[in-house]
Each structure stands twice: as structure tokens, then as C-alpha cells.
TORKOL-4160 file (C-alpha; in steps of 0.2 Angstrom, whole numbers, padded with zeros to 4 digits, m for minus):
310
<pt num="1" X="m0182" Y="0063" Z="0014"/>
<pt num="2" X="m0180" Y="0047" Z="0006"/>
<pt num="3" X="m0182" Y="0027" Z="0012"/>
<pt num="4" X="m0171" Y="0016" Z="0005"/>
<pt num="5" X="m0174" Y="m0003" Z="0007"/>
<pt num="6" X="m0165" Y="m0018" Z="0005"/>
<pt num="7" X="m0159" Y="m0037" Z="0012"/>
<pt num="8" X="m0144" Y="m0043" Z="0014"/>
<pt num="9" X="m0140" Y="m0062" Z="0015"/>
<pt num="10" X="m0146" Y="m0069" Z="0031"/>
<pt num="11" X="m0132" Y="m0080" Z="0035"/>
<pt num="12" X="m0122" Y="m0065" Z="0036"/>
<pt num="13" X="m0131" Y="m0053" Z="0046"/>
<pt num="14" X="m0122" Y="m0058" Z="0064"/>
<pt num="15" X="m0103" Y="m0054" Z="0054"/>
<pt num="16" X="m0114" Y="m0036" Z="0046"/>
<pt num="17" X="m0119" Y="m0031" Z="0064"/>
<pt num="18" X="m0104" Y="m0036" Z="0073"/>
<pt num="19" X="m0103" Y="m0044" Z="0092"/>
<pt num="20" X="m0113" Y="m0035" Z="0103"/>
<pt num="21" X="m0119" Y="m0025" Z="0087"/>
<pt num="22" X="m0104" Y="m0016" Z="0086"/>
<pt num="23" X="m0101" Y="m0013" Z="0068"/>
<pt num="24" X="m0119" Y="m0008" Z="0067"/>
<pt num="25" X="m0115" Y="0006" Z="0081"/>
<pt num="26" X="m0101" Y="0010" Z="0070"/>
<pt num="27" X="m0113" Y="0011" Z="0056"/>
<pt num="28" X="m0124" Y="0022" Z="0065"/>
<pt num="29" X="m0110" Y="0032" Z="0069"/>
<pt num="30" X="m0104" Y="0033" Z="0054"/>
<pt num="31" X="m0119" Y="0040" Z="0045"/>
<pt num="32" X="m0127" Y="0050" Z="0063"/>
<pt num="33" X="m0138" Y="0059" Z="0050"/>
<pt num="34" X="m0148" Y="0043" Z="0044"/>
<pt num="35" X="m0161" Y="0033" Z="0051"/>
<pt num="36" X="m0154" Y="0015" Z="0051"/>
<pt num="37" X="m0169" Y="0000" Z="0054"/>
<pt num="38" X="m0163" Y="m0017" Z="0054"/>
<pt num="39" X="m0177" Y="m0032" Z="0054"/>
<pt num="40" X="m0170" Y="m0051" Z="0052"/>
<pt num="41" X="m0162" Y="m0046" Z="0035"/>
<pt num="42" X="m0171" Y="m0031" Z="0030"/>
<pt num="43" X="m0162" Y="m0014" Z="0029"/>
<pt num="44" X="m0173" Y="0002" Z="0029"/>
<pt num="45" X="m0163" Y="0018" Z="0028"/>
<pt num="46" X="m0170" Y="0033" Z="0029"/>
<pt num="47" X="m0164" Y="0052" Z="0029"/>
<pt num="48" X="m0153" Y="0061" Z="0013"/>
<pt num="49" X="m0155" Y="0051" Z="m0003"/>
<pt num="50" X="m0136" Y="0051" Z="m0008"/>
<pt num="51" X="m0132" Y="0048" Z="0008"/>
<pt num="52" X="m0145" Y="0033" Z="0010"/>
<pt num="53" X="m0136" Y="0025" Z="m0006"/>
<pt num="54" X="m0118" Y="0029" Z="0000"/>
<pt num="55" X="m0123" Y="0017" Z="0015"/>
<pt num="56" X="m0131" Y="0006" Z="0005"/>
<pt num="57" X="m0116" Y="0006" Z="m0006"/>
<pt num="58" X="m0106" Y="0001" Z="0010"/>
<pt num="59" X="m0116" Y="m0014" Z="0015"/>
<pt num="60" X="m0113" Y="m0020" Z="0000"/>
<pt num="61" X="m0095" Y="m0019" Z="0001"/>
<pt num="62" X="m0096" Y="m0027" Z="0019"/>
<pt num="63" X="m0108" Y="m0041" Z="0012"/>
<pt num="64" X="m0095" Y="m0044" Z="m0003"/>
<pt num="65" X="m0080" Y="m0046" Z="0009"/>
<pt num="66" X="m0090" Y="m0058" Z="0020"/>
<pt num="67" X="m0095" Y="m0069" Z="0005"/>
<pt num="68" X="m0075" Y="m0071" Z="0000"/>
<pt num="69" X="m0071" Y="m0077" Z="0017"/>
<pt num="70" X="m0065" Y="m0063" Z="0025"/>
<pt num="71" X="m0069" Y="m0058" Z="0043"/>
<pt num="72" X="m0074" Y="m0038" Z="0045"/>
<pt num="73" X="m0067" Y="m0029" Z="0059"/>
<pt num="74" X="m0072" Y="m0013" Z="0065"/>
<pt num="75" X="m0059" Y="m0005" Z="0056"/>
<pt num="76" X="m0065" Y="m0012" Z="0041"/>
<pt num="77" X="m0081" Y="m0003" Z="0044"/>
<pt num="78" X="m0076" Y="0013" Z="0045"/>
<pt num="79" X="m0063" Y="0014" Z="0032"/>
<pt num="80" X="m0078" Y="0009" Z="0019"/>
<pt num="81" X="m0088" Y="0021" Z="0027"/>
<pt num="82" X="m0077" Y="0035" Z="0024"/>
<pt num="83" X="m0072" Y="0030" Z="0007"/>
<pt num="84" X="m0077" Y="0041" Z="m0008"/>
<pt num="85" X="m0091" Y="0035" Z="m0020"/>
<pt num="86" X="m0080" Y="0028" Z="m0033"/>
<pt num="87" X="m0069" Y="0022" Z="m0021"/>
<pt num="88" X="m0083" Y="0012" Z="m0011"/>
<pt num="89" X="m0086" Y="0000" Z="m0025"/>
<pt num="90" X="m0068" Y="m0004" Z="m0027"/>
<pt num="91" X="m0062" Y="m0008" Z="m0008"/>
<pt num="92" X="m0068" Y="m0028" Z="m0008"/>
<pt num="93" X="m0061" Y="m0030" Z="m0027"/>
<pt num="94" X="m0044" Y="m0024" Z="m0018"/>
<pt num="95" X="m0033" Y="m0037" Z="m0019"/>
<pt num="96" X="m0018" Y="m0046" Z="m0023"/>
<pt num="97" X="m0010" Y="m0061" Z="m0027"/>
<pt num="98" X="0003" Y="m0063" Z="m0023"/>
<pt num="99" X="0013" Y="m0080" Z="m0023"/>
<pt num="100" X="0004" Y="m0091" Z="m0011"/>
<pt num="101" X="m0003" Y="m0076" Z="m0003"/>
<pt num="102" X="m0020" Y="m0067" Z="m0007"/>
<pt num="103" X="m0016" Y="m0049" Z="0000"/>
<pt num="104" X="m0029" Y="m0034" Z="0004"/>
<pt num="105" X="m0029" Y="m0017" Z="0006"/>
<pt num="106" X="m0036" Y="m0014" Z="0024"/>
<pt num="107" X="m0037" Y="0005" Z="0023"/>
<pt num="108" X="m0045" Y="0017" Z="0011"/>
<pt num="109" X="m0026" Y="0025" Z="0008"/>
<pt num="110" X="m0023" Y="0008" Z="0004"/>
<pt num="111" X="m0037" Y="0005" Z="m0009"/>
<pt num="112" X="m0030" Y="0024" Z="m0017"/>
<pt num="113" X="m0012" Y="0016" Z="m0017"/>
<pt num="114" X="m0015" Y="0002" Z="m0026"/>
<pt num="115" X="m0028" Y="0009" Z="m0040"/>
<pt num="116" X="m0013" Y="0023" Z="m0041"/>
<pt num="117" X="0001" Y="0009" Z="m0046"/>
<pt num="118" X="m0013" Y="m0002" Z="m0059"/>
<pt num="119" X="m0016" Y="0015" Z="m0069"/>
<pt num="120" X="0003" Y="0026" Z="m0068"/>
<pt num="121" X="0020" Y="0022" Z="m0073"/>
<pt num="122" X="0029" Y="0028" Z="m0060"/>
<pt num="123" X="0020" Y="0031" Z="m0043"/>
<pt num="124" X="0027" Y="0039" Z="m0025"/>
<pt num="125" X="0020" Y="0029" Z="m0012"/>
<pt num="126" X="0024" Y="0041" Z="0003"/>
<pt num="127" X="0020" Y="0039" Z="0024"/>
<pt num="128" X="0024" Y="0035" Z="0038"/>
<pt num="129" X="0031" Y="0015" Z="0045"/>
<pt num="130" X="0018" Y="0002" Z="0046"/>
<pt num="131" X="0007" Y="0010" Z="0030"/>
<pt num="132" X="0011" Y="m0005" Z="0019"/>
<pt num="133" X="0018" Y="0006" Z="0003"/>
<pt num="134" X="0032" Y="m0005" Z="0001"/>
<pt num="135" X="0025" Y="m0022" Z="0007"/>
<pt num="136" X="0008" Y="m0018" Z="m0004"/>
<pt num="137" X="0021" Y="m0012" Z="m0020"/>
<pt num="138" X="0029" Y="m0029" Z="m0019"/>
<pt num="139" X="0013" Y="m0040" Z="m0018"/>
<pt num="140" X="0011" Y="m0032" Z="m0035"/>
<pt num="141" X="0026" Y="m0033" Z="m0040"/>
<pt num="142" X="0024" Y="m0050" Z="m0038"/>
<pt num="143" X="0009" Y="m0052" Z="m0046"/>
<pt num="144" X="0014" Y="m0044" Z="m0061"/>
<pt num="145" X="0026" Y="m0056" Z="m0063"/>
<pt num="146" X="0017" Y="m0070" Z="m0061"/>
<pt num="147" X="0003" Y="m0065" Z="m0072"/>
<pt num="148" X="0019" Y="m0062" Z="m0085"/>
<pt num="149" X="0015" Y="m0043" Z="m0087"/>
<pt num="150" X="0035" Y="m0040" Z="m0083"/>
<pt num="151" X="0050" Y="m0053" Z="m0086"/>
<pt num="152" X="0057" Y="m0046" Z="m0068"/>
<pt num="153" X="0058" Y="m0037" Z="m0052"/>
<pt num="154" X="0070" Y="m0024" Z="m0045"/>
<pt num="155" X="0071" Y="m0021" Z="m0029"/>
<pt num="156" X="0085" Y="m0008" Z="m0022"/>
<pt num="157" X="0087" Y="0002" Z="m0007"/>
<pt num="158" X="0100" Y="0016" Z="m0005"/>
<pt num="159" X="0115" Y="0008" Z="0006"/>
<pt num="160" X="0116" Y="0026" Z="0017"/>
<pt num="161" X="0124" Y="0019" Z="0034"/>
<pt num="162" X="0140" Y="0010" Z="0023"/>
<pt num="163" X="0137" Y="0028" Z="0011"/>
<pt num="164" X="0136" Y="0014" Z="m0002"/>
<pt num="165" X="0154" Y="0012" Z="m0002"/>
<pt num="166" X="0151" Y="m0006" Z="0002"/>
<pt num="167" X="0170" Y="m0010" Z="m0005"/>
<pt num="168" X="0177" Y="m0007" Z="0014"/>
<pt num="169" X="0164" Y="m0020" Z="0022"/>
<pt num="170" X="0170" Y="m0037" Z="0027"/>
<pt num="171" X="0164" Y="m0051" Z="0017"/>
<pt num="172" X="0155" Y="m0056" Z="0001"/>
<pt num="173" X="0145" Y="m0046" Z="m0008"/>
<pt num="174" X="0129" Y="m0055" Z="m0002"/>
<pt num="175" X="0135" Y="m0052" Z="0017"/>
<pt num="176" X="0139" Y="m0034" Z="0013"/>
<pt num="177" X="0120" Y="m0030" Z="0007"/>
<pt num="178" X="0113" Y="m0042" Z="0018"/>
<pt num="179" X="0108" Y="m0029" Z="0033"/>
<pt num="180" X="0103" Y="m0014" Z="0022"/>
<pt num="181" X="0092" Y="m0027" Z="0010"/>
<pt num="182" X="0084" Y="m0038" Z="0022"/>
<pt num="183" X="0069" Y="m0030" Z="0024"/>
<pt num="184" X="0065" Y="m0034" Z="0006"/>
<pt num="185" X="0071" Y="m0052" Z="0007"/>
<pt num="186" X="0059" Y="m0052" Z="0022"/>
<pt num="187" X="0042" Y="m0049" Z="0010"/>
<pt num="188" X="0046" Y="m0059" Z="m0003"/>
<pt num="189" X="0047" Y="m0074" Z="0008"/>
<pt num="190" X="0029" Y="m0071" Z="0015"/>
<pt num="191" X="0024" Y="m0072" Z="m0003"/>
<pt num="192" X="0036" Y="m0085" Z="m0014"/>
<pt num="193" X="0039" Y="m0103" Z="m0010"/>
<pt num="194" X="0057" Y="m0102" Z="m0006"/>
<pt num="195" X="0061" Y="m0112" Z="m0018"/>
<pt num="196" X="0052" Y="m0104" Z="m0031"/>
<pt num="197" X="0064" Y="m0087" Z="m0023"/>
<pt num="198" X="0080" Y="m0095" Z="m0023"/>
<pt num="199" X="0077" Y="m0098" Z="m0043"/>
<pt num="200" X="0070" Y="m0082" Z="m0048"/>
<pt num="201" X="0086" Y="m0075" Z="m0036"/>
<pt num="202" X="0097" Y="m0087" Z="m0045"/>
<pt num="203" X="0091" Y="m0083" Z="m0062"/>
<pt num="204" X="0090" Y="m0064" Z="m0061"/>
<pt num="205" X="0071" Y="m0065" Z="m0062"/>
<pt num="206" X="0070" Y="m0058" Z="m0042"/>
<pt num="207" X="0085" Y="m0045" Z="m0041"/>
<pt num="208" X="0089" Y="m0036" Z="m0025"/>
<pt num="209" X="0104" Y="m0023" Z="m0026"/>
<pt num="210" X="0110" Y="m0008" Z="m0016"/>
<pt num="211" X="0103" Y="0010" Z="m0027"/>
<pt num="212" X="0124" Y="0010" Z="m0034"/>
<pt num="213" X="0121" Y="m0006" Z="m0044"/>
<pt num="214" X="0107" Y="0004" Z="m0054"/>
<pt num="215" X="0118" Y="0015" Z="m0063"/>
<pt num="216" X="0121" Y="0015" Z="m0081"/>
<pt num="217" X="0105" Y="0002" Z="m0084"/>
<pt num="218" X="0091" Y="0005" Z="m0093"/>
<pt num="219" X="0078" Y="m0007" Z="m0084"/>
<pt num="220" X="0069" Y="m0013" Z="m0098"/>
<pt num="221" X="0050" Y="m0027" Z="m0096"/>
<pt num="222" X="0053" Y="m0025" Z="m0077"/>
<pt num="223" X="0045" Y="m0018" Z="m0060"/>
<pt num="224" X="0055" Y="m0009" Z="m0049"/>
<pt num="225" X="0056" Y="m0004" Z="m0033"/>
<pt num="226" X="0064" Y="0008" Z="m0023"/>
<pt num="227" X="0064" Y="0009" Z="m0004"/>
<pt num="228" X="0066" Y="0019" Z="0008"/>
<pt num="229" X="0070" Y="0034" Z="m0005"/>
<pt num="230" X="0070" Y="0049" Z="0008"/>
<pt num="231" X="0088" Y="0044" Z="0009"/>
<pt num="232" X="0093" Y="0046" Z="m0009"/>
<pt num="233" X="0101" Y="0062" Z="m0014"/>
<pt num="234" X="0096" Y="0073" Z="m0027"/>
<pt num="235" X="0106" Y="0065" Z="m0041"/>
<pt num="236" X="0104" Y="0047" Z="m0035"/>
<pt num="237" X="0084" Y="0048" Z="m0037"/>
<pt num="238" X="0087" Y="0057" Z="m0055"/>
<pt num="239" X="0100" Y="0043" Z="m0059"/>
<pt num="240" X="0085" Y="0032" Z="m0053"/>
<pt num="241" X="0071" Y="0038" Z="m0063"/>
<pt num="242" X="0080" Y="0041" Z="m0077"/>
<pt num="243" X="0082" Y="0021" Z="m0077"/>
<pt num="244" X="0064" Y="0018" Z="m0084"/>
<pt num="245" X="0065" Y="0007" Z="m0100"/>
<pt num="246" X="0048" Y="0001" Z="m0109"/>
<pt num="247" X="0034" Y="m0010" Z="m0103"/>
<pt num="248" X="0042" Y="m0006" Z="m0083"/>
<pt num="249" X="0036" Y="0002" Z="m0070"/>
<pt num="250" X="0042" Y="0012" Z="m0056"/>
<pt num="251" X="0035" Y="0013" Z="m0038"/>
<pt num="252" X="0047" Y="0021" Z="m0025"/>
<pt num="253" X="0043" Y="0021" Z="m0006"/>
<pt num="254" X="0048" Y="0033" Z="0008"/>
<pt num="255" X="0045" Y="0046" Z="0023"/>
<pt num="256" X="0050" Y="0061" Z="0019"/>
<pt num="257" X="0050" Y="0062" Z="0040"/>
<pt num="258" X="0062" Y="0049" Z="0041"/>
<pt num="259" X="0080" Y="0058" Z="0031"/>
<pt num="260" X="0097" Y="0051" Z="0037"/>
<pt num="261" X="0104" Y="0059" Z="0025"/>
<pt num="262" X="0120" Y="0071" Z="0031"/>
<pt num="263" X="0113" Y="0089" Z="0029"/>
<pt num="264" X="0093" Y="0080" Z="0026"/>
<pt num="265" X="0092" Y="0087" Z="0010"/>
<pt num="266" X="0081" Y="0071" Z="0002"/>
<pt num="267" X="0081" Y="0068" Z="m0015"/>
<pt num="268" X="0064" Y="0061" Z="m0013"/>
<pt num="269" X="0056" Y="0078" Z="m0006"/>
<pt num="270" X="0066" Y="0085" Z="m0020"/>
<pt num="271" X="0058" Y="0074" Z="m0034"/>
<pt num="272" X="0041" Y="0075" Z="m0027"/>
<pt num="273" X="0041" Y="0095" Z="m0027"/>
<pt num="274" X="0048" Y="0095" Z="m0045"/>
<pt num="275" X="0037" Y="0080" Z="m0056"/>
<pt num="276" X="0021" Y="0080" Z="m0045"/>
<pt num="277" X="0013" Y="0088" Z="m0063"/>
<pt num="278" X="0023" Y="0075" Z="m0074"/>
<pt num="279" X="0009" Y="0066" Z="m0085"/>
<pt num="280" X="0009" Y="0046" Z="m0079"/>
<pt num="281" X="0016" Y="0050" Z="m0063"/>
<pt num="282" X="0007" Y="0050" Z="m0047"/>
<pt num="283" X="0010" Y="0054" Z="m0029"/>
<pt num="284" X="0001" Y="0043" Z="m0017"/>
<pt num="285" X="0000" Y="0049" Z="0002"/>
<pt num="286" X="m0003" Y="0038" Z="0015"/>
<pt num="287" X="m0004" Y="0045" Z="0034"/>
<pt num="288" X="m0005" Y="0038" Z="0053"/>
<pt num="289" X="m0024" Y="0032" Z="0047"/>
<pt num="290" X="m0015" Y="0019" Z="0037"/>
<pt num="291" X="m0004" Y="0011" Z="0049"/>
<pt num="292" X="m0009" Y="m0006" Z="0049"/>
<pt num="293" X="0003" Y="m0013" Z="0064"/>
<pt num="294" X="m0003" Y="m0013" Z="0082"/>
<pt num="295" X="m0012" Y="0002" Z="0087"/>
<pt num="296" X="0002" Y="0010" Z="0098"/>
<pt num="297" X="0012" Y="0009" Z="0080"/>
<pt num="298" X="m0002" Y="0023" Z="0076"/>
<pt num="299" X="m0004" Y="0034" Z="0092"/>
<pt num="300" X="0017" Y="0034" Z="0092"/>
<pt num="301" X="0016" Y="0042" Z="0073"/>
<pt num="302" X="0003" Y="0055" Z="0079"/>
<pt num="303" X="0013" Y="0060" Z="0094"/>
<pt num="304" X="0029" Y="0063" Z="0081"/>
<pt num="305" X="0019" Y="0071" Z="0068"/>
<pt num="306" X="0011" Y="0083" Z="0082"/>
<pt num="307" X="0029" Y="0086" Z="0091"/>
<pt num="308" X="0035" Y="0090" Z="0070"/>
<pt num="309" X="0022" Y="0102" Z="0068"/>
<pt num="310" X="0028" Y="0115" Z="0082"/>
């Protein structure tokens, strides 16, 4: 048994404990096999020594988020808690900005995700709706750019409802790839100015392109995006991949759940099978526990993923 003491800063012990001390509860049941002593500041923790400095680990993570202005929810509490070691330390230094935005990773998938995309070349960011995997690969998309480590971004999306045979759609080009790319257009206007995004669109700097428009480049100094990818076919996401020029990188998004593919053979699922040992290439896997949209967002994805397993 050891005894672990420390103080945190005084002004932020109400934020620490929570209304009604409800973060502390969390704490407590978080780590049910320590003995947790608050006086005014002071901690005393008591019970396993790795455990004691796990916890200790996660104040200091909590602490760190209060002093940048953030509000800690009880979700925020938990997610720490549950974090790996190495991963602990890393969850208040998880952000991004973006544009006018300064973005966080609000789950410990999310924190995985994003040191998965700073240190591989091509990463599979793969779950469920309401994760963040494309939202979060934007925000550093963005940053990248603006931080002039790639001349440009990529965004694409496989066209599936027109079968990308966008030629028998009414209108211009722009009005034909409006409904499919939208969701993209979306993100990028939370974190550009729009007239800083009707430049880089004007310029080529921003590009956003139905999955067809990809073929035959080589996709040199640029980050790419690829959404929604459960609907490419086998050969599409090896035209895709086979894309990557130097100083790029790749990030491509989907739910394997989620095929409206005729058939549902997914070129994604396929992709994921065959490179998940390729050097520089990672698969990141984000579940219900990351779903950061309303909580019945999160209890609608359990219900499906409990139905799909019988």
C-alpha cells in the first residue's frame, strides 16, 4: 500500500470535483480500488502505487484542461480515466487549430485517432456516425495547411446514389456534386472564414471532387481525404491509394456497417483486410464510445450493433 499526496490549484478545485461533487464520484468510481481524501486542495490517495500515479496522472490532465479554459464534463472524466498511461498524458495536448477554430478530441478513441494521423501516412479512420473521424481529419487537414506542411487539401467522396455517372444529372458541374459533397463543404465552413474558403476553392488550394475526378493523378505536397469510403469498390479504393505522391498524406473515413454498395462488397473492408500489416499505414477504430452527438445518437448505434451481431 502506498500514499500518494499532492495539491492542485485552489481556484480550480470546484471545476475538479464537479457540482454536487460529481466528477469526484466519477473519480471514485472510476478507481473503486483507491482510497481518495480531498482536504481544501490537498489530494491523498491511497491503495496500489501504479494505480495511485494513474489517478494522479489524470488530475493532472483534468487540471491542465481547466487552466486552458476549458470546462470538464463528466465525460471528460471518465474518458481520462480510462485512457492508457501514455495516452493519459497526451488527452489536454489534443488539439487542433483549425482556422478560427481550436478543436479537441473529446474521447480517448479520439486522442488515439489523432496521434494515429501525426505519425502515419496513410490512416483508416473507421466507426460508426457521430465519431468525428472525418470532422477531426479535416481539422487537420486544415491545420496542416496553414501551418504550410502541404500546399493543398483533397477532399472526395464516392458519388454512389448518381453511380458517379454524374454526366446524366441536370446542371452544372458544381450543382451535380453539390448533394453528395455537401457534408464536407459543411466542416470546412465551421473552420475557414468564408472568404478565406472561397479563395483556397477558387485557387485549387481547397479541392472537393467526386472519387471519379481522382483518377490518373498523382496527388503530390497535399492532404487527402476520402469519405465515406465503405462505398468505394474494390478497384476504386486501389485507384485511390495508389494516388499518393510525396510529402501527402492520406486519411480515408468510413463504416464498414454502412455499404450501399449493390452486392455490399466494400472496397474499404477489402482494403482494411489486405494492408492492415503495410509499414506507415494504420487502422484507427473508433466505436459507439466515441460518438460525440446527443446521447440518443449513442444508445441508437448500440441497439444496431447488438441487432448486427445476432
Amino acid at each position: 500500500m502506498s500514499e500518494v499526496v499532492f495539491e492542485t490549484n485552489p481556484a480550480y478545485i470546484g471545476q475538479l470535483v464537479g457540482a454536487n461533487d460529481s466528477h469526484l464520484r466519477e473519480l471514485e468510481s472510476q478507481f473503486s480500488d483507491l482510497e481518495i481524501l480531498l482536504r481544501g486542495s490537498v489530494w491523498t490517495i491511497q491503495g496500489d502505487e501504479h494505480r495511485s500515479k494513474q489517478l494522479r496522472r489524470v488530475i493532472d490532465q483534468l487540471e491542465k484542461l481547466i487552466a486552458r479554459g476549458d470546462s470538464v464534463s463528466s465525460r471528460d472524466v471518465i474518458e481520462i480515466s480510462q485512457l492508457t498511461d501514455d495516452s493519459v498524458e497526451g488527452f489536454s495536448g489534443s488539439y487542433i487549430s483549425a482556422g478560427e477554430k481550436r478543436i479537441r478530441a473529446k474521447t480517448a478513441g479520439q486522442v488515439k485517432y489523432l496521434k494515429a494521423i501525426d505519425e502515419h501516412t496513410v490512416v483508416f479512420g473507421l466507426g460508426p456516425a457521430g465519431t468525428g473521424k472525418t470532422y477531426l481529419a479535416m481539422a487537420k487537414a486544415v491545420e496542416a495547411l496553414q501551418n504550410k506542411k502541404c500546399s493543398r487539401i483533397i477532399l472526395t467522396r464516392p458519388a454512389v446514389e448518381a453511380g458517379e455517372r454524374l454526366g446524366y444529372l441536370p446542371g452544372t458541374l458544381s450543382e451535380k456534386i453539390d448533394p453528395y459533397l455537401r457534408p464536407l463543404f459543411d466542416a470546412l465552413q465551421e473552420m475557414l472564414p468564408a472568404d478565406s474558403l472561397a479563395r483556397f476553392l477558387e485557387s485549387g488550394v481547397v479541392e472537393v471532387a467526386p472519387l471519379a475526378y481522382m483518377r490518373g493523378r498523382t496527388l503530390n505536397d497535399a492532404f487527402v481525404i476520402l469519405d465515406e469510403a465503405q462505398n468505394t469498390t474494390q478497384e476504386q479504393m486501389k485507384m485511390f491509394l495508389t494516388r499518393l505522391g510525396f510529402n501527402s498524406k492520406m486519411i480515408i473515413t468510413g463504416d464498414t456497417t454502412q455499404v450501399d454498395l449493390p452486392g455490399g462488397k466494400s472496397g474499404l473492408a477489402s482494403a482494411v483486410r489486405i494492408l492492415s500489416e503495410v509499414d506507415d499505414l494504420h487502422v484507427a477504430r473508433l466505436t459507439s464510445r466515441d460518438v460525440v452527438r446527443h446521447e440518443l445518437v449513442t444508445r441508437i448505434v448500440n441497439a444496431y450493433e447488438a441487432h448486427d451481431e445476432h
